[in-house]
C-alpha positions as a Markdown table, in Angstrom:
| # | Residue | x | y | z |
|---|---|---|---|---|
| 1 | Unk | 0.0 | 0.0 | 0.0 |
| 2 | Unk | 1.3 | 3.9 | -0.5 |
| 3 | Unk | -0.1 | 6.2 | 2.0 |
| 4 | Unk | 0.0 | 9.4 | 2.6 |
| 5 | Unk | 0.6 | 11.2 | 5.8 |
| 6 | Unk | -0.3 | 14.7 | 6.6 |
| 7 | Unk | 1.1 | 16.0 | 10.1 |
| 8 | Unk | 4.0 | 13.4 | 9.8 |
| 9 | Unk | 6.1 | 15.3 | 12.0 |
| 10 | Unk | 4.4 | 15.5 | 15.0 |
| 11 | Unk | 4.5 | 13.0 | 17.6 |
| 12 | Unk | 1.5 | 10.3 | 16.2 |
| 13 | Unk | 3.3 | 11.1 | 12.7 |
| 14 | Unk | 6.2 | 10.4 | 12.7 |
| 15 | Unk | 5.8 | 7.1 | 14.9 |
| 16 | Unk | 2.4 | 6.2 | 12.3 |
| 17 | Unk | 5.5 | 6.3 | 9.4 |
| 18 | Unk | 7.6 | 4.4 | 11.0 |
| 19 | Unk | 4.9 | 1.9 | 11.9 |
| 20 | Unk | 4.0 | 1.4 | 8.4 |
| 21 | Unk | 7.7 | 1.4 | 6.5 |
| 22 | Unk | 8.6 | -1.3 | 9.1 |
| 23 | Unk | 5.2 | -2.8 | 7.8 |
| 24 | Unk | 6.3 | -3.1 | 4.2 |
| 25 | Unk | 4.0 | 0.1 | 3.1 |
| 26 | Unk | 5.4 | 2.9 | 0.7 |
| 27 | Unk | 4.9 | 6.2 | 2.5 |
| 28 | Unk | 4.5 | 9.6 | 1.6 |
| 29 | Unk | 5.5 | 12.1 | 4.6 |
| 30 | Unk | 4.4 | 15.3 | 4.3 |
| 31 | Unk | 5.9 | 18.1 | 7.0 |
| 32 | Unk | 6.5 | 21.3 | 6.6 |
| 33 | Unk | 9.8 | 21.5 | 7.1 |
| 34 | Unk | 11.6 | 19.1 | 5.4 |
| 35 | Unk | 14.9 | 19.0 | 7.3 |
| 36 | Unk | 13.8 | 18.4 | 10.0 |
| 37 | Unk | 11.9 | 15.3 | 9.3 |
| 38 | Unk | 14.2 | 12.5 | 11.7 |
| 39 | Unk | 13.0 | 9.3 | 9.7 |
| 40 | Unk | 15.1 | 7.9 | 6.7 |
| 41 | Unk | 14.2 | 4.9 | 4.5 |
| 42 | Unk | 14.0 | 3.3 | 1.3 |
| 43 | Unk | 10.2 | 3.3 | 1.0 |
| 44 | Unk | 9.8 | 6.7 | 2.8 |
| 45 | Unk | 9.6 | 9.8 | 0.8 |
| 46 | Unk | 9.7 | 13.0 | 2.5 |
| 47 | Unk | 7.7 | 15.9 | 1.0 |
| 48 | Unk | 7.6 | 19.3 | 1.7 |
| 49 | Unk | 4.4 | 21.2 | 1.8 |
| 50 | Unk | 2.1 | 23.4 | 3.9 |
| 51 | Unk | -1.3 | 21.8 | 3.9 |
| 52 | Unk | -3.0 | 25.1 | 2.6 |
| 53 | Unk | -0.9 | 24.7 | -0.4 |
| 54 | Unk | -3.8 | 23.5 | -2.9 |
| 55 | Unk | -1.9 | 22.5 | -6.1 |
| 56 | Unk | 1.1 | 20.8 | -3.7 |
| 57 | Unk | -1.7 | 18.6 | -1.8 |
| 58 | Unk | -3.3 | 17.5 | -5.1 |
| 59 | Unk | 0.4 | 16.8 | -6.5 |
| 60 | Unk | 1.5 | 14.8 | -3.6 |
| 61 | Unk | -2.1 | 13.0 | -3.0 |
| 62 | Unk | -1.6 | 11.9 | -7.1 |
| 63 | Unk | -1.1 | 7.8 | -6.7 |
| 64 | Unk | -1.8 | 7.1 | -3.0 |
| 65 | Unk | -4.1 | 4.3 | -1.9 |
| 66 | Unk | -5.0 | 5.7 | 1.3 |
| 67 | Unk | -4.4 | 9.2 | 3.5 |
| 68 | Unk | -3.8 | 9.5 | 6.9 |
| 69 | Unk | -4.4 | 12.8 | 8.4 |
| 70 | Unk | -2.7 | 13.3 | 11.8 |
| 71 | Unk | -2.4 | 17.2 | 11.5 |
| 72 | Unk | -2.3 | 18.9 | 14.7 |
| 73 | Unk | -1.3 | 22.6 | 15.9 |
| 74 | Unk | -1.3 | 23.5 | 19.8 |
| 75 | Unk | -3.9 | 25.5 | 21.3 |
| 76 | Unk | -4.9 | 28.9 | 20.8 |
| 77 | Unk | -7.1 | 31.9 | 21.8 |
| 78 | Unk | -6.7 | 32.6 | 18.4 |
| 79 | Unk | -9.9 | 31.0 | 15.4 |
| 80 | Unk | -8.1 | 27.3 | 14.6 |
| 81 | Unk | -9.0 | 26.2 | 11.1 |
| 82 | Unk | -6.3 | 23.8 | 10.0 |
| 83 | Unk | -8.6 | 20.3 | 10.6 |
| 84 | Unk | -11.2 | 21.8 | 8.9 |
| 85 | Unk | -9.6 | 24.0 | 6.1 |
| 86 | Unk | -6.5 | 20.7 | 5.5 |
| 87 | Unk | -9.3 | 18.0 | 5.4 |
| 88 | Unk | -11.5 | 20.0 | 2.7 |
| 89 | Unk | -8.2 | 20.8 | 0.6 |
| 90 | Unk | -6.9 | 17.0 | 1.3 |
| 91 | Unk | -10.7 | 16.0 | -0.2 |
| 92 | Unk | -10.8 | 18.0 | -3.0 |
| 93 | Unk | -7.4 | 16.3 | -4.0 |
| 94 | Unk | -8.3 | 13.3 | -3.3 |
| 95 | Unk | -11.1 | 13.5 | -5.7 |
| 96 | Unk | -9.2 | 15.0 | -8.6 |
| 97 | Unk | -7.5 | 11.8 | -8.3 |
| 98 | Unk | -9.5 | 9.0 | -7.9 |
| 99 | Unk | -8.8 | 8.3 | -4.4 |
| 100 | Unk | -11.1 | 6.6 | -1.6 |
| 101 | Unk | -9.9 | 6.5 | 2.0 |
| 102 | Unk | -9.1 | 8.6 | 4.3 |
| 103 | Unk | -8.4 | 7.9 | 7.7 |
| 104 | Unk | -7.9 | 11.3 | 10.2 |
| 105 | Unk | -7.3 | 12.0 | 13.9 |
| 106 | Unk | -10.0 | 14.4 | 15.7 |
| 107 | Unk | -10.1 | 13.6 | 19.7 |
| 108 | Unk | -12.5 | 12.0 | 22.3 |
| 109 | Unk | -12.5 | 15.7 | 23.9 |
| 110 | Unk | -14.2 | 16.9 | 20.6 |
| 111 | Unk | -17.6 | 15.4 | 21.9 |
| 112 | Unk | -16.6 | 15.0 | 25.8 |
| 113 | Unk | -18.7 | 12.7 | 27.9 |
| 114 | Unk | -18.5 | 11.8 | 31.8 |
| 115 | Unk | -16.1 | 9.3 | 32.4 |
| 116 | Unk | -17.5 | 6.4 | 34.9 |
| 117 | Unk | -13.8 | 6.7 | 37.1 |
| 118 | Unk | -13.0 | 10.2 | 36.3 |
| 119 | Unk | -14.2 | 11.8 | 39.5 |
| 120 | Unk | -14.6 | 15.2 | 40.4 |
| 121 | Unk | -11.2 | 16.0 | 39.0 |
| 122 | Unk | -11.8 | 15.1 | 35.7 |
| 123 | Unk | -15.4 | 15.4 | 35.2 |
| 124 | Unk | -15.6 | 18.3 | 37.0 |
| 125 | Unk | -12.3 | 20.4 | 36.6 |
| 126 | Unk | -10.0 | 19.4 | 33.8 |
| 127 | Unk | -12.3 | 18.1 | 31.1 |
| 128 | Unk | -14.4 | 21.6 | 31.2 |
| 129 | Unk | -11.0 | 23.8 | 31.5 |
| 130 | Unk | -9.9 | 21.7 | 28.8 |
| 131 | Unk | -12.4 | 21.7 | 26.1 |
| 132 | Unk | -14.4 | 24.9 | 26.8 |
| 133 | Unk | -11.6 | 27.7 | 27.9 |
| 134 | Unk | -8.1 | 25.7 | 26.5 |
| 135 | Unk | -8.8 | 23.9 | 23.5 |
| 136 | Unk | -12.1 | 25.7 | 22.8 |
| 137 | Unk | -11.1 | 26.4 | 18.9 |
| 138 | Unk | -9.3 | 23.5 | 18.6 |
| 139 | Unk | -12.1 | 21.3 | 19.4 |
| 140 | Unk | -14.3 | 23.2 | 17.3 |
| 141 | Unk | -12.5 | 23.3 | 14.8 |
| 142 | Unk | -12.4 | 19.4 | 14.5 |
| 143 | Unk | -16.1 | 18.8 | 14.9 |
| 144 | Unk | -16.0 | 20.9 | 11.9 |
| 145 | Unk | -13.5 | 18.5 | 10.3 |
| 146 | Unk | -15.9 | 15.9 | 11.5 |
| 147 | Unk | -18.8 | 17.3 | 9.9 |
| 148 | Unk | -16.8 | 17.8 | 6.8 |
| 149 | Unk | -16.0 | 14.5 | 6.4 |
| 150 | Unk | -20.0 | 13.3 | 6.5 |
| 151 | Unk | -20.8 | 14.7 | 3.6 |
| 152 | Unk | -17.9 | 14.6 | 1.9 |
| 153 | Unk | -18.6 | 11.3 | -0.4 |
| 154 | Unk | -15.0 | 9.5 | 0.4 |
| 155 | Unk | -14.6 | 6.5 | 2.4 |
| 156 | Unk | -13.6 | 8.2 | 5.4 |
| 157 | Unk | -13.3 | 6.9 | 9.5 |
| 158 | Unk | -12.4 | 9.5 | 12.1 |
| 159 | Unk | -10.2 | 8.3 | 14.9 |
| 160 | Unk | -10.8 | 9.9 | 18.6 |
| 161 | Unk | -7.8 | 8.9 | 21.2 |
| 162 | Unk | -8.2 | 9.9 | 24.3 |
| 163 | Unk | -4.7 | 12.0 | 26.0 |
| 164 | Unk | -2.1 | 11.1 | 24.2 |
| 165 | Unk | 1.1 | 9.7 | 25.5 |
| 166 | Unk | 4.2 | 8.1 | 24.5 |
| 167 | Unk | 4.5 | 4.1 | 25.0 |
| 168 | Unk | 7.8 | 1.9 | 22.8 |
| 169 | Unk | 5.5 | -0.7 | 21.2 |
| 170 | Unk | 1.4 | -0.9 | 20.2 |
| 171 | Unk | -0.5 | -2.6 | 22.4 |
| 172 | Unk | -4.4 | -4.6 | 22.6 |
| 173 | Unk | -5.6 | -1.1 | 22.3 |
| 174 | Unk | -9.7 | -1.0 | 22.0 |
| 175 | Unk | -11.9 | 0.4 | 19.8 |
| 176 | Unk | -15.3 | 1.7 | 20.2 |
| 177 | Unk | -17.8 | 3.5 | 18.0 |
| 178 | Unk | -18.2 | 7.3 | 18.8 |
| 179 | Unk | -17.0 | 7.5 | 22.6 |
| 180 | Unk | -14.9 | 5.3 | 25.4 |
| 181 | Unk | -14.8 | 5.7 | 29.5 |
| 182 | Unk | -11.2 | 5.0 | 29.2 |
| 183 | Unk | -9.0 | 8.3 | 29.4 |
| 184 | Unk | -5.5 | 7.5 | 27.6 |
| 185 | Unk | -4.4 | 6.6 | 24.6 |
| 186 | Unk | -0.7 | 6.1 | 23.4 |
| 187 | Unk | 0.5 | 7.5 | 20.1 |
| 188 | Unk | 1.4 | 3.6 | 19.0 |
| 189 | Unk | -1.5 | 2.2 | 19.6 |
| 190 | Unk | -3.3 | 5.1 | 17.8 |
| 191 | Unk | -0.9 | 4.8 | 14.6 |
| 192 | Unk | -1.5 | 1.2 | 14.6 |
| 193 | Unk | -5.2 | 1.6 | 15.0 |
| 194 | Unk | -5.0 | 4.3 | 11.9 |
| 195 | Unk | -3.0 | 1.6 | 10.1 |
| 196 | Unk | -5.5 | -1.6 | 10.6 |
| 197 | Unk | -8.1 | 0.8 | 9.8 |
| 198 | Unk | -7.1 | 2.4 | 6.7 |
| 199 | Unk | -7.2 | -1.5 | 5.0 |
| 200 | Unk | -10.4 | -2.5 | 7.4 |
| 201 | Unk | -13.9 | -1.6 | 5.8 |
| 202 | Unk | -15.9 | -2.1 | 9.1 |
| 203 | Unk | -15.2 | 1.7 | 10.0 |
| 204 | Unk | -15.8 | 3.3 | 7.3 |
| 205 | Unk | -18.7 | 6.4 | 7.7 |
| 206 | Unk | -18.0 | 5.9 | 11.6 |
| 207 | Unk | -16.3 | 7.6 | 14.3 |
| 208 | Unk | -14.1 | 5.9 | 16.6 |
| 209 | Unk | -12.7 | 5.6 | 20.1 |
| 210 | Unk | -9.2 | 4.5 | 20.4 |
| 211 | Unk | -8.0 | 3.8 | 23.7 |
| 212 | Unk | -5.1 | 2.0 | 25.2 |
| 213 | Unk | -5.9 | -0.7 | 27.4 |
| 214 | Unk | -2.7 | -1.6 | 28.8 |
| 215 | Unk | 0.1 | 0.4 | 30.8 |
| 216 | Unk | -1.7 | 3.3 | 30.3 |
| 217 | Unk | -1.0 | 5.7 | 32.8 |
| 218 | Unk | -3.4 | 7.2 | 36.0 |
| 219 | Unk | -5.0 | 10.7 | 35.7 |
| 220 | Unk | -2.6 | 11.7 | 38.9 |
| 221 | Unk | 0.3 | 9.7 | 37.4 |
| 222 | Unk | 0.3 | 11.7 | 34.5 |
| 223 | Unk | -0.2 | 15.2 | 36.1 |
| 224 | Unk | 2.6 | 14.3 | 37.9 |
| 225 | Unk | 4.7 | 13.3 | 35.0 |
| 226 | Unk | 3.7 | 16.6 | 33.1 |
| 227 | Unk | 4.8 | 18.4 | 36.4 |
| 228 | Unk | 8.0 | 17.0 | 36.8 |
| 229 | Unk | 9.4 | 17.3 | 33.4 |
| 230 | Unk | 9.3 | 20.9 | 32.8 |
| 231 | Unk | 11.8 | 23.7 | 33.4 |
């Protein structure tokens, strides 16, 4: 299979193309900055582009079986558009060339639910601060992505990890339509779900919860991480 990766040098990206170049796959990396893309292999291409760049998207998508969308940006006062403004120029390109499926990464705090074990602290504190004052436009702007993607006529499945966090290997991570009570997901079990997915027709037209089921870590454990490794 070639795919293409959008957002291939973040932290899901670049572990997604290593995932599936060590898988036998041909891969397209797209970054914008092309330097400073760490991976190197024979079936890994690197290509430079912004994904605003309308006639470099269609160029690069030209020959790809699948896309895999893992753009991200950090959060912002500011309107966010990328998700919803990458996926619509990502479509159009795909169309102009005949291709299908698209797999692309929104989050479980895009939709948030209570969480059965979250407690006050979660439920109560950190999911509100995070998806109503922090990531306010960023969560907005991928239920617009979401929405997007509905209508949009392609075989298309969005993926929705929970927080994100770095583990060496993928593990039994779950999926679940739409929502999941559990609260982390790792960035290899969430390139390896976009992987099995992107060749699996079960998901396509659905949205779906990908959470890691094993070693993940505690709500406390993490906070504590998070404080401990700055400065």
């Amino acid at each position: 299979m070639r795919y293409v990766v959008f957002g291939a040098n973040g932290g899901t990206g670049r572990v997604l193309c290593q995932q599936a170049v060590d898988a036998g796959h041909d891969v397209v990396a797209v970054t914008r900055d092309a330097a400073r893309f760490p991976l190197s292999d024979p079936r890994l291409l690197v290509a430079e582009a912004d994904v605003h760049d309308r006639a470099a998207v269609t160029r690069i998508v030209g020959g790809a079986d699948a896309v895999l969308s893992t753009l991200g940006v950090p959060f912002s006062r500011r309107e966010i558009t990328v998700y919803s403004e990458g996926i619509e120029i990502i479509a159009t390109a795909m169309r102009r060339h005949d291709v299908r499926r698209v797999v692309a990464v929104s989050s479980s705090a895009a939709y948030p639910t209570r969480h059965a074990d979250g407690g006050f602290l979660l439920n109560r504190v950190m999911q509100p601060l995070l998806t109503a004052t922090m990531g306010r436009t960023t969560y907005r702007d991928m239920r617009a992505m979401e929405e997007f993607l509905r209508t949009s006529g392609l075989d298309w499945t969005v993926l929705r990890p929970g927080g994100l966090f770095d583990a060496p290997e993928p593990t039994a991570y779950e999926l679940q339509e739409d929502h999941s009570d559990r609260i982390f997901t790792s960035r290899a079990d969430l390139a390896a779900s976009m992987l099995a997915l992107a060749g699996d027709d079960k998901w396509v037209g659905r949205c779906v919860a990908v959470n890691t089921t094993e070693g993940a870590p505690t709500l406390l454990g993490m906070m504590r991480r998070e404080a401990f490794s700055r400065g």
